[in-house]
DRENDO-1510 file (C-alpha; in Angstrom, 1 decimal, always signed):
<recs>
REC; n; res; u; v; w
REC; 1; UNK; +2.4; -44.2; +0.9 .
REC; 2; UNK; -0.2; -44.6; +3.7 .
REC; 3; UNK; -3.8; -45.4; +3.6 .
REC; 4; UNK; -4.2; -41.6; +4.8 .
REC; 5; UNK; -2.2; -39.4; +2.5 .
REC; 6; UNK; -3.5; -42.2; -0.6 .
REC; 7; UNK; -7.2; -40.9; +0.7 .
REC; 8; UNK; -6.2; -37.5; +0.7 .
REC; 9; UNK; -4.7; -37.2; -2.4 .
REC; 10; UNK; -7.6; -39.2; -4.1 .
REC; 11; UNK; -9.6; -36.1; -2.5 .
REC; 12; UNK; -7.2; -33.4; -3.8 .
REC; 13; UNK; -7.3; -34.9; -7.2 .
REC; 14; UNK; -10.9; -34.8; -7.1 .
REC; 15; UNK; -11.6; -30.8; -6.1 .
REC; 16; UNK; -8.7; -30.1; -8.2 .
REC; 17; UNK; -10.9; -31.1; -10.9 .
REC; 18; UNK; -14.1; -29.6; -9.5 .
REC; 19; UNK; -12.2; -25.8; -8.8 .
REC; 20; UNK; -11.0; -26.6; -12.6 .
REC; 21; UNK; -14.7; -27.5; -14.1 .
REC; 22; UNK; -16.2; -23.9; -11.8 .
REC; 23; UNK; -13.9; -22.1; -13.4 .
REC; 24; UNK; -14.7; -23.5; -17.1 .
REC; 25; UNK; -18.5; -22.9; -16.3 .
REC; 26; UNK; -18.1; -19.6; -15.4 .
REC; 27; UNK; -16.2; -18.7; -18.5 .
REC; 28; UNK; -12.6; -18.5; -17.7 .
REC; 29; UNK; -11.4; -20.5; -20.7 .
REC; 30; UNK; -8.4; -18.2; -21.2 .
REC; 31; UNK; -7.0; -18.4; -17.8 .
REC; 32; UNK; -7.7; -22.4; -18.0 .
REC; 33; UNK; -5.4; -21.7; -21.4 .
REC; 34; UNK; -2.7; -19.9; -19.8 .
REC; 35; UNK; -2.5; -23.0; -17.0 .
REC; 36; UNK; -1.9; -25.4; -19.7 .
REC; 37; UNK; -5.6; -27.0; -18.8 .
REC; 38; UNK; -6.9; -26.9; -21.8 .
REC; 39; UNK; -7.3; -30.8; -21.7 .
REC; 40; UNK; -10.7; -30.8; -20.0 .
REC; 41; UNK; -12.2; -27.8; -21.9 .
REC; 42; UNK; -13.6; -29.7; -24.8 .
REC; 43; UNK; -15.5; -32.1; -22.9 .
REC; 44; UNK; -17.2; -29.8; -20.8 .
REC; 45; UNK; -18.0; -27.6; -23.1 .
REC; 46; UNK; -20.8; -28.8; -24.8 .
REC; 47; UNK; -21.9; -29.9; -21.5 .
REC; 48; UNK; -22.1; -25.9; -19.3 .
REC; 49; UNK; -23.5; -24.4; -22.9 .
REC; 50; UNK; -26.6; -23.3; -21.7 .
REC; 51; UNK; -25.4; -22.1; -18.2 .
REC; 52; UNK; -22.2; -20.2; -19.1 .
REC; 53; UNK; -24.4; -18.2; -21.8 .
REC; 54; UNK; -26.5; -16.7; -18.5 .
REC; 55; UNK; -23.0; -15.4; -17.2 .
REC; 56; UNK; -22.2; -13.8; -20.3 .
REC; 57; UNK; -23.5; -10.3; -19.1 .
REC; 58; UNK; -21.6; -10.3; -16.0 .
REC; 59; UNK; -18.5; -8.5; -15.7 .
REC; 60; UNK; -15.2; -10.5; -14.8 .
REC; 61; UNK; -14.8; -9.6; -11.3 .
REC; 62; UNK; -18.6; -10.6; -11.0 .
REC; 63; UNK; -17.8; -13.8; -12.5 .
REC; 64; UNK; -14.9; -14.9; -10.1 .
REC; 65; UNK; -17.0; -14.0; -6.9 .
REC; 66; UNK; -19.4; -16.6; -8.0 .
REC; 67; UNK; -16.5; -18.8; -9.0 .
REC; 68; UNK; -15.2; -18.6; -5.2 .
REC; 69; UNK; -18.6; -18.7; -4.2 .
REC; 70; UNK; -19.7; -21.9; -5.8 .
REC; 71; UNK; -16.4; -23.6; -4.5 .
REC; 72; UNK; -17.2; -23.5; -1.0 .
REC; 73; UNK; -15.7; -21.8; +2.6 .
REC; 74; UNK; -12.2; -22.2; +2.4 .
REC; 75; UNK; -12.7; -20.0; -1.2 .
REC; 76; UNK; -14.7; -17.7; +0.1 .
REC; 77; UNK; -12.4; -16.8; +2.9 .
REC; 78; UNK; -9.3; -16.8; +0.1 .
REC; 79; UNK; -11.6; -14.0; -1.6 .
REC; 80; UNK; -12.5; -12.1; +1.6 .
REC; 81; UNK; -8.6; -11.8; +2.5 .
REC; 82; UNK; -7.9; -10.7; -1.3 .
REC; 83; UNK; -10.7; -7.9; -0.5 .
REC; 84; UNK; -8.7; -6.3; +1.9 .
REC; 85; UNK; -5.5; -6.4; -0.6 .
REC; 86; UNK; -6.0; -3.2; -3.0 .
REC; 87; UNK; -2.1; -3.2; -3.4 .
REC; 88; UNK; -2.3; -6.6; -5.0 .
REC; 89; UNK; -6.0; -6.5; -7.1 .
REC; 90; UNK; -7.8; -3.7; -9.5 .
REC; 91; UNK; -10.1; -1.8; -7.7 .
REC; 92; UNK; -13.4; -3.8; -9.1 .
REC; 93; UNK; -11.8; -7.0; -7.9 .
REC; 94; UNK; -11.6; -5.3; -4.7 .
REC; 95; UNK; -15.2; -4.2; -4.2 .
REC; 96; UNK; -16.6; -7.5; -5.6 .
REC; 97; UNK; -14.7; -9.4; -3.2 .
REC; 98; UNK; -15.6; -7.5; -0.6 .
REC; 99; UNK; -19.2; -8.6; -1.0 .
REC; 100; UNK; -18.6; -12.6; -0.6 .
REC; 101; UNK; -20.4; -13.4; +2.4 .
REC; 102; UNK; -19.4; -16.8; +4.9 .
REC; 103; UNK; -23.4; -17.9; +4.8 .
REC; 104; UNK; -23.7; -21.6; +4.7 .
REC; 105; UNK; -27.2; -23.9; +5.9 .
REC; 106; UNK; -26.0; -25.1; +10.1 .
REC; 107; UNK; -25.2; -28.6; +10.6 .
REC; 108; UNK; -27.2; -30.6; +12.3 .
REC; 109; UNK; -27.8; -30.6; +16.1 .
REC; 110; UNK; -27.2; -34.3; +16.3 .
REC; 111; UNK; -23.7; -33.4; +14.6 .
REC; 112; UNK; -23.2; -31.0; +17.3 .
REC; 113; UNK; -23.7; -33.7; +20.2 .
REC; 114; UNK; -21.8; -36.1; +18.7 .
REC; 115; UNK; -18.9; -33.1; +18.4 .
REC; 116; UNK; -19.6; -32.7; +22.2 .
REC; 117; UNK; -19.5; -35.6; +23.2 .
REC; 118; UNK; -15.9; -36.5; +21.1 .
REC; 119; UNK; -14.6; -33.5; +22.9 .
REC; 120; UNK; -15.4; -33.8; +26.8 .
REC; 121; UNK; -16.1; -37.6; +26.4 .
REC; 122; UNK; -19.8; -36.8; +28.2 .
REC; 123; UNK; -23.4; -36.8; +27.1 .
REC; 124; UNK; -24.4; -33.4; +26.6 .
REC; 125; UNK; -27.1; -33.5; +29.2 .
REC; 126; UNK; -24.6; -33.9; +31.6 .
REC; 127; UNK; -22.5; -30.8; +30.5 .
REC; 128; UNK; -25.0; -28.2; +30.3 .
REC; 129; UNK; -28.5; -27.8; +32.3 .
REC; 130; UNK; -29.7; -26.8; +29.2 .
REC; 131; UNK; -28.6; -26.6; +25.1 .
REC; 132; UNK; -31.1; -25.1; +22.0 .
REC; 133; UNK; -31.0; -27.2; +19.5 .
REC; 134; UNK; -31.4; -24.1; +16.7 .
REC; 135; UNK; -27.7; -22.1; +16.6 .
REC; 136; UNK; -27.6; -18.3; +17.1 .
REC; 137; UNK; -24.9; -18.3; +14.1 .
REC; 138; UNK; -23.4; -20.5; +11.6 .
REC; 139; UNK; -20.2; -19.9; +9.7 .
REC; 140; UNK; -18.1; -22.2; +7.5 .
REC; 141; UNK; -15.5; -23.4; +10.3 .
REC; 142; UNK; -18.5; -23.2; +13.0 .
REC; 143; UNK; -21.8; -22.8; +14.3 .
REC; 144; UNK; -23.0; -20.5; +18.1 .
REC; 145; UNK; -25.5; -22.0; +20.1 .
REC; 146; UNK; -26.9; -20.8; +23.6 .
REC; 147; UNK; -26.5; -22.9; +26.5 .
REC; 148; UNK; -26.9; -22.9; +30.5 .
REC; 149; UNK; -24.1; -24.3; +32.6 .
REC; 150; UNK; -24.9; -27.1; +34.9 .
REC; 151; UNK; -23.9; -23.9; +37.7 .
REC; 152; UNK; -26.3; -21.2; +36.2 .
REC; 153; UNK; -24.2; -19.8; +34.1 .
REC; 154; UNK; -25.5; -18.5; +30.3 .
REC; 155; UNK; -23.2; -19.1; +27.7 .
REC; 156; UNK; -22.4; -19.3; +24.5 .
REC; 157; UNK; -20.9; -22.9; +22.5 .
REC; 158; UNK; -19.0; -22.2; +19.4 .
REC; 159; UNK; -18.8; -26.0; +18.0 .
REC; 160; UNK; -16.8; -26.8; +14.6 .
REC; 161; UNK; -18.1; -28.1; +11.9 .
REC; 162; UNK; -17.6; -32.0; +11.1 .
REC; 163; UNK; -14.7; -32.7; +8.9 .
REC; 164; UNK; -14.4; -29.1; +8.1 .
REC; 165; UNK; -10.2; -29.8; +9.3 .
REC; 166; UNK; -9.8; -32.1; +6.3 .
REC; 167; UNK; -12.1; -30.6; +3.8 .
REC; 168; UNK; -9.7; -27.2; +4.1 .
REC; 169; UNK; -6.7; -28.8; +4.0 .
REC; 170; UNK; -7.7; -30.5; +0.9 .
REC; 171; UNK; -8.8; -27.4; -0.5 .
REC; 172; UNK; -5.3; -25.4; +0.6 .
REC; 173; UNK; -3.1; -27.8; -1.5 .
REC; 174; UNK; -5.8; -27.9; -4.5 .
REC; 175; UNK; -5.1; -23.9; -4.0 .
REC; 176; UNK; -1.4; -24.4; -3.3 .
REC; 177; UNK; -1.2; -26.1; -6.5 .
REC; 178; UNK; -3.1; -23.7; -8.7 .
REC; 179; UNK; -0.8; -21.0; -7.3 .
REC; 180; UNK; +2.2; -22.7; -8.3 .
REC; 181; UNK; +1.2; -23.4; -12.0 .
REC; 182; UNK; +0.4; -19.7; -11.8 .
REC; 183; UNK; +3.7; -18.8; -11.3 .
REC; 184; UNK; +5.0; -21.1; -13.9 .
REC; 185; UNK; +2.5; -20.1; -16.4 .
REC; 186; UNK; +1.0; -16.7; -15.9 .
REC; 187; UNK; +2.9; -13.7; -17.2 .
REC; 188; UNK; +4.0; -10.9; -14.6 .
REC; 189; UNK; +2.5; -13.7; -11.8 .
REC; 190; UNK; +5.6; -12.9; -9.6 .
REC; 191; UNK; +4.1; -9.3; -9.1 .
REC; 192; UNK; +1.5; -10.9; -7.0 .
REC; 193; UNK; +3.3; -14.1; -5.2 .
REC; 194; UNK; +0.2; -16.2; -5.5 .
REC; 195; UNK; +2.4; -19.0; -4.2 .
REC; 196; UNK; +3.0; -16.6; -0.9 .
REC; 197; UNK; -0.7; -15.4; -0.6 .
REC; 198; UNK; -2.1; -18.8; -0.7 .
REC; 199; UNK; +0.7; -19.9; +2.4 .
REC; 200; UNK; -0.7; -16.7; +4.2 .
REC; 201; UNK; -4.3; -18.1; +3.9 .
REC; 202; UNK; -3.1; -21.2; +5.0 .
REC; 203; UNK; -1.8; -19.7; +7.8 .
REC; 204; UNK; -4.4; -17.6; +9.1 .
REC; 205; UNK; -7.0; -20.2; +8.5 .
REC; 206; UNK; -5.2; -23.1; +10.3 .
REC; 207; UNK; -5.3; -21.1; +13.3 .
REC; 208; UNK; -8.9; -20.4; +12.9 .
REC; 209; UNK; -9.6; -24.0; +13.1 .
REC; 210; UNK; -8.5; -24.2; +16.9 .
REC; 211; UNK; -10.9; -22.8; +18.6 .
REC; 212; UNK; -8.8; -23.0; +21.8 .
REC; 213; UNK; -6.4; -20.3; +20.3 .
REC; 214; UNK; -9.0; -18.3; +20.1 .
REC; 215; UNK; -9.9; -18.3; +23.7 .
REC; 216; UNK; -6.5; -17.8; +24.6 .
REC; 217; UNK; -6.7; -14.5; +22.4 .
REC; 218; UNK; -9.9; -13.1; +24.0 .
REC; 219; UNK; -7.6; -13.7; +27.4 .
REC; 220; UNK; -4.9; -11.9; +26.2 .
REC; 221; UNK; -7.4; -8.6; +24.4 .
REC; 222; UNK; -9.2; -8.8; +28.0 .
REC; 223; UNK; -5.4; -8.7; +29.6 .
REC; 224; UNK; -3.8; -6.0; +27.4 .
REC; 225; UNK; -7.3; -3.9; +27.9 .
REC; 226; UNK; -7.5; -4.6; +31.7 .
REC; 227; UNK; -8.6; -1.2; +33.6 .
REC; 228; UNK; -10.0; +0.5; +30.7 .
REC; 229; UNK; -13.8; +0.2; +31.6 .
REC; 230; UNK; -14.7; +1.5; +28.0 .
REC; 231; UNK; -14.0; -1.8; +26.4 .
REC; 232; UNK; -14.9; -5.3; +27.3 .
REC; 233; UNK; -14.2; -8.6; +26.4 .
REC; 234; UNK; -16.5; -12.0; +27.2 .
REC; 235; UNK; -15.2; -14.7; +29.8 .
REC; 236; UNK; -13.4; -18.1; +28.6 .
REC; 237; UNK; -14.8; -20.8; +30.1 .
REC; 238; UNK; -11.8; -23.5; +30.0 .
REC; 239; UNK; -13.2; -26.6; +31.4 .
REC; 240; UNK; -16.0; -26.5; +28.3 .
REC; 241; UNK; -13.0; -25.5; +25.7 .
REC; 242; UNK; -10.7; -27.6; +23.6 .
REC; 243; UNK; -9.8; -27.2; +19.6 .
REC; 244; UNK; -13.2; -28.1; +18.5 .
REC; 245; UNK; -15.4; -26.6; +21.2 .
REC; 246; UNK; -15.5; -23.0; +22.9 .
REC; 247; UNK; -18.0; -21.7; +25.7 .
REC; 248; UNK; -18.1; -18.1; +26.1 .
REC; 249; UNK; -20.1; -16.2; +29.0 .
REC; 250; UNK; -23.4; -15.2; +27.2 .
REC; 251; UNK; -23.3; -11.3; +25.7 .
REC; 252; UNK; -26.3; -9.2; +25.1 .
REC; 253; UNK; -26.3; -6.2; +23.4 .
REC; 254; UNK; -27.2; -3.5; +20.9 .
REC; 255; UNK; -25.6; -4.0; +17.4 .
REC; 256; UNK; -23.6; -1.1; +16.9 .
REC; 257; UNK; -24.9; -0.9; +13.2 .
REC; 258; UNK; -28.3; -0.7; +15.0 .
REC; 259; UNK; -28.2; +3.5; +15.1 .
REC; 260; UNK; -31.7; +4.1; +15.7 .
REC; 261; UNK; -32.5; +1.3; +18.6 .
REC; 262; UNK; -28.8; +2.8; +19.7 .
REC; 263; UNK; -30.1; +6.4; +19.7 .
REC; 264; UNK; -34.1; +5.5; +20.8 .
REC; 265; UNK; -32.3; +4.0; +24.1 .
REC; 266; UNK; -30.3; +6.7; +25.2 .
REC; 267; UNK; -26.7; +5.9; +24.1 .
REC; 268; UNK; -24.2; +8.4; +22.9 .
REC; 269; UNK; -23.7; +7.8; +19.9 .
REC; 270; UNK; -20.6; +10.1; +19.5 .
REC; 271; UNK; -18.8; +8.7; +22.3 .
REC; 272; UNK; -19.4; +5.2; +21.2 .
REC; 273; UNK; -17.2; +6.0; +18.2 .
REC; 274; UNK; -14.8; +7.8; +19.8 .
REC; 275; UNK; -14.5; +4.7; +22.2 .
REC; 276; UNK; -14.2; +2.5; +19.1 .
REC; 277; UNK; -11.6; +4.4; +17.1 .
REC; 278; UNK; -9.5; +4.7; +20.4 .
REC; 279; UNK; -9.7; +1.1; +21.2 .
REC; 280; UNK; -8.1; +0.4; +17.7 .
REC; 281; UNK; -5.8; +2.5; +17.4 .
REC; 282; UNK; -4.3; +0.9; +21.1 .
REC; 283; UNK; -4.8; -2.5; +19.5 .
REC; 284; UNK; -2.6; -1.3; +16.6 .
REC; 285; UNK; -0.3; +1.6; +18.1 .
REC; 286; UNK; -0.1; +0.4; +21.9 .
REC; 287; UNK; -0.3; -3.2; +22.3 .
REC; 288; UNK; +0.8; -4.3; +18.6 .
REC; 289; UNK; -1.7; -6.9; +18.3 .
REC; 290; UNK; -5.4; -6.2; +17.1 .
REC; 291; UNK; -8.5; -7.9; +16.4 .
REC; 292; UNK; -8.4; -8.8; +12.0 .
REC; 293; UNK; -12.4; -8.9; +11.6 .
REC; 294; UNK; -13.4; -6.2; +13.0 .
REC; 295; UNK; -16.8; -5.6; +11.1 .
REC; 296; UNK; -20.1; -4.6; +13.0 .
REC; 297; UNK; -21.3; -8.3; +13.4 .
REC; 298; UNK; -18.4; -8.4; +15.9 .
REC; 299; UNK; -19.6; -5.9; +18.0 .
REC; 300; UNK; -22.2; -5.1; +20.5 .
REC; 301; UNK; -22.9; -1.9; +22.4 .
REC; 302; UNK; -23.3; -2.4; +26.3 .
REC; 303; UNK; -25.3; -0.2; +29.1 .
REC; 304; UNK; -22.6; +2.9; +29.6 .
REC; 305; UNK; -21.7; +2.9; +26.0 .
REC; 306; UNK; -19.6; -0.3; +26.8 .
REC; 307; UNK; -18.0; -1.4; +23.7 .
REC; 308; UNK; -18.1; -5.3; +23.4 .
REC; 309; UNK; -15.9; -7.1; +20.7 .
REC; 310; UNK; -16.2; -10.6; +19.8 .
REC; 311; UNK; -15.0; -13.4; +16.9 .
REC; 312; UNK; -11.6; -13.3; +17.4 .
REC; 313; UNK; -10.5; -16.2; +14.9 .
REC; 314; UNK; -8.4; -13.6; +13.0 .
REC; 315; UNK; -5.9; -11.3; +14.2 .
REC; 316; UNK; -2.8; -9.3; +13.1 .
REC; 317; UNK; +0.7; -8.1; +14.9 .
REC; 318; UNK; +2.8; -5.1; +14.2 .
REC; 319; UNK; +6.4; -5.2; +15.5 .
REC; 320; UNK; +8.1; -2.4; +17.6 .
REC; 321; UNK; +9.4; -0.9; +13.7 .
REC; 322; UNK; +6.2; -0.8; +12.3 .
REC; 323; UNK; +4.2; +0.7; +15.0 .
REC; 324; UNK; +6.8; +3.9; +15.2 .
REC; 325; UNK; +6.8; +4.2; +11.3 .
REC; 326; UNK; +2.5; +4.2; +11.6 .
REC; 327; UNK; +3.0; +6.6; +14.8 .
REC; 328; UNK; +5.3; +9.0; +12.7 .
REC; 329; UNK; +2.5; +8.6; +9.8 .
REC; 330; UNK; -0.2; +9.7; +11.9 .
REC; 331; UNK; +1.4; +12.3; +13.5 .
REC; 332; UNK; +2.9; +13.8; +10.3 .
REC; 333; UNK; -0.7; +13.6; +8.9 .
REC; 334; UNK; -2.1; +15.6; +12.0 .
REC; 335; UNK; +0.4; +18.3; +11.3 .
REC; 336; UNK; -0.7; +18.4; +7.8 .
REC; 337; UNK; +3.0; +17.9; +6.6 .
REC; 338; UNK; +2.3; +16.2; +3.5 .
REC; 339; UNK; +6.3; +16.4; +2.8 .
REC; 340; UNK; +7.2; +14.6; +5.9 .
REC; 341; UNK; +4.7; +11.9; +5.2 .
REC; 342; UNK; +6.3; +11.2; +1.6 .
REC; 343; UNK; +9.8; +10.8; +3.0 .
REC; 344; UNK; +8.5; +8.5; +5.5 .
REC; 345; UNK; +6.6; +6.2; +2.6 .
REC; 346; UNK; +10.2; +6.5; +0.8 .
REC; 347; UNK; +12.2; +5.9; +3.7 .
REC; 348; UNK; +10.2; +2.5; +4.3 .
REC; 349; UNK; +10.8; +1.5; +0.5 .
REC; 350; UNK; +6.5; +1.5; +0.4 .
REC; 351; UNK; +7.5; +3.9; -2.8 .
REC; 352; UNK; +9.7; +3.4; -5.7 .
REC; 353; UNK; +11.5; +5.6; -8.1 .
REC; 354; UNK; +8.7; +5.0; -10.6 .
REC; 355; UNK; +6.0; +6.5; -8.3 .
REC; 356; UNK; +5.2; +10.5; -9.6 .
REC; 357; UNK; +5.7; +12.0; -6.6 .
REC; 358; UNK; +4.0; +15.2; -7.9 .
REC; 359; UNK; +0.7; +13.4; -8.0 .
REC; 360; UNK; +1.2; +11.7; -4.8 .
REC; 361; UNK; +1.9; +14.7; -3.0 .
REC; 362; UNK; -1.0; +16.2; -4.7 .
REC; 363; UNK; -3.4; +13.2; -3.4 .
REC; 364; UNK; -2.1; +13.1; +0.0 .
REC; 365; UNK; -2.6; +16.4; +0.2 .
REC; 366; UNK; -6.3; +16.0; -0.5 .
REC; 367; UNK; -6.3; +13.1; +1.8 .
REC; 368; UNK; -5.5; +15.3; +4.5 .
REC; 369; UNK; -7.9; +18.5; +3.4 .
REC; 370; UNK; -10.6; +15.8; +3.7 .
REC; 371; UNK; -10.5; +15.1; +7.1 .
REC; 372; UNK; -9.9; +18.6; +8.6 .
REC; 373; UNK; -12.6; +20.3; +6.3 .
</recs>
């Protein structure tokens, strides 16, 4: 074994016990139970008496946000993606998730120059005619700041956080191994492939570490989108761009959540969600590749109603099958045809024999009154 993987296995061995000890403080003795943990229980209990009795009034979904939220980016982002899986989690699990926000304090600006300069191998000074110290945003995996390029142009640096790389990867096989005693230990566990949700996670976060994929995606949004004047996506700039560093040409804009400064200036507010909703549904339907974050921090309203998307770190694909069964879908849900759209979900195998079909007619039904009321 290497210096490097001894050094990283110290480190998963040592938030392996921190996730372990969060969890205990936070009262989830009997899930440390059914992982056969039970070990470190009695020494920490006497220890977290006084703070696990102020939890005692939350609610267990309530208690597990903080759990993910006191363990630190790569948790909260685990949590975030569960958020989005009601097929997988209760409904309260759901809507707590749903509220863990990716605020953590921005690293330092010396960090950032040091970053800078271990990327293009040049002082910053000589990069950029001008650089504020104070970021615009920061986020776990990193932090915006506005800049001037040495040829006028205003942009935008997206820099990664320092050691942010190793610190995930620890925490994906701390995860990793969780998920496996999981599905050794936990009853029913198979129904929810924690072993297969944490390898998703991986996946999707890995590739938000390279910021050059990301610029490569904006490219290819900007390319599949090219023509439509409704939409519009902010120029790469390559030569200030690698996996650690992006530069973006400089967006300003209304926040589309922003309905009154929206409405006070002028701006149709109808055709701005018309524009939005069509833009999606080509993502999803047309082009078979769409933006996965697609909240109201990611978009700005342009002069003309322009719609402007940005943070493209996440994003999802649906094959040639899957867009003509969502087509089908839609179109079977415009006709009202609540029939056709059962057959579909049974055709697929998205519904088994132990679905009540009388209810679920009776519910998509109602789905479809709903919207045409």
């Amino acid at each position: 074994m290497n210096l490097l993987q001894l050094n990283r296995n110290i480190r998963s061995i040592k938030r392996y016990r921190q996730i372990v000890r969060v969890l205990f403080k936070y009262g989830f003795d009997n899930l440390l139970a059914y992982l056969n943990l039970t070990e470190f229980v009695a020494r920490w209990r006497r220890l977290f008496r006084s703070e696990r009795s102020a939890f005692v009034e939350l609610t267990q979904p309530e208690r597990m946000r903080l759990v993910l939220e006191e363990l630190g980016p790569t948790f909260i982002k685990f949590g975030q993606f569960l958020s989005t899986r009601s097929d997988l989690l209760p409904l309260n699990y759901v809507e707590e998730f749903a509220k863990l926000q990716d605020n953590v304090p921005p690293f330092s600006f010396a960090e950032v120059t040091a970053e800078l300069q271990r990327e293009f191998g040049s002082d910053i000074a000589a990069l950029f005619s001008s650089f504020t110290s104070e970021p615009m945003a920061a986020a776990s995996i990193a932090q915006v700041h506005r800049a001037v390029l040495t040829t006028g142009e205003e942009v935008v640096v997206k820099v990664r956080r320092p050691g942010i790389v190793d610190q995930i990867e620890t925490d994906i096989e701390a995860l990793m191994l969780l998920a496996m005693m999981a599905e050794k230990h936990l009853p029913h566990s198979d129904l929810y492939d924690p072993v297969g949700q944490v390898r998703e996670l991986a996946r999707t976060i890995r590739r938000e570490l390279d910021l050059s994929l990301e610029g490569r995606t904006i490219e290819r949004f900007a390319a599949n989108f090219a023509g439509d004047s409704t939409v519009y996506f902010p120029k790469v700039y390559w030569q200030f761009t690698t996996k650690a560093a992006l530069t973006m040409e400089l967006i300003e804009g209304l926040k589309v959540s922003d309905v009154e400064s929206l409405a006070a200036a002028g701006y149709d507010l109808k055709l701005i969600a018309k524009r939005g909703a069509d833009a999606f549904v080509k993502m999803v339907l047309q082009h078979g590749f769409f933006h996965g974050d697609l909240h109201p921090g990611n978009i700005l309203i342009l002069p003309d109603n322009v719609i402007c998307m940005f943070d493209f770190g996440m994003t999802g694909r649906i094959d040639p099958f899957l867009k003509r069964y969502l087509t089908d879908i839609l179109l079977a849900i415009l006709r009202r045809d609540a029939e056709e759209v059962i057959s579909l979900l049974i055709y697929s195998g998205d519904i088994t024999d132990s679905i009540n079909i009388r209810a679920l007619r009776r519910d998509i039904s109602e789905f479809i009154d709903t919207y045409y009321e």
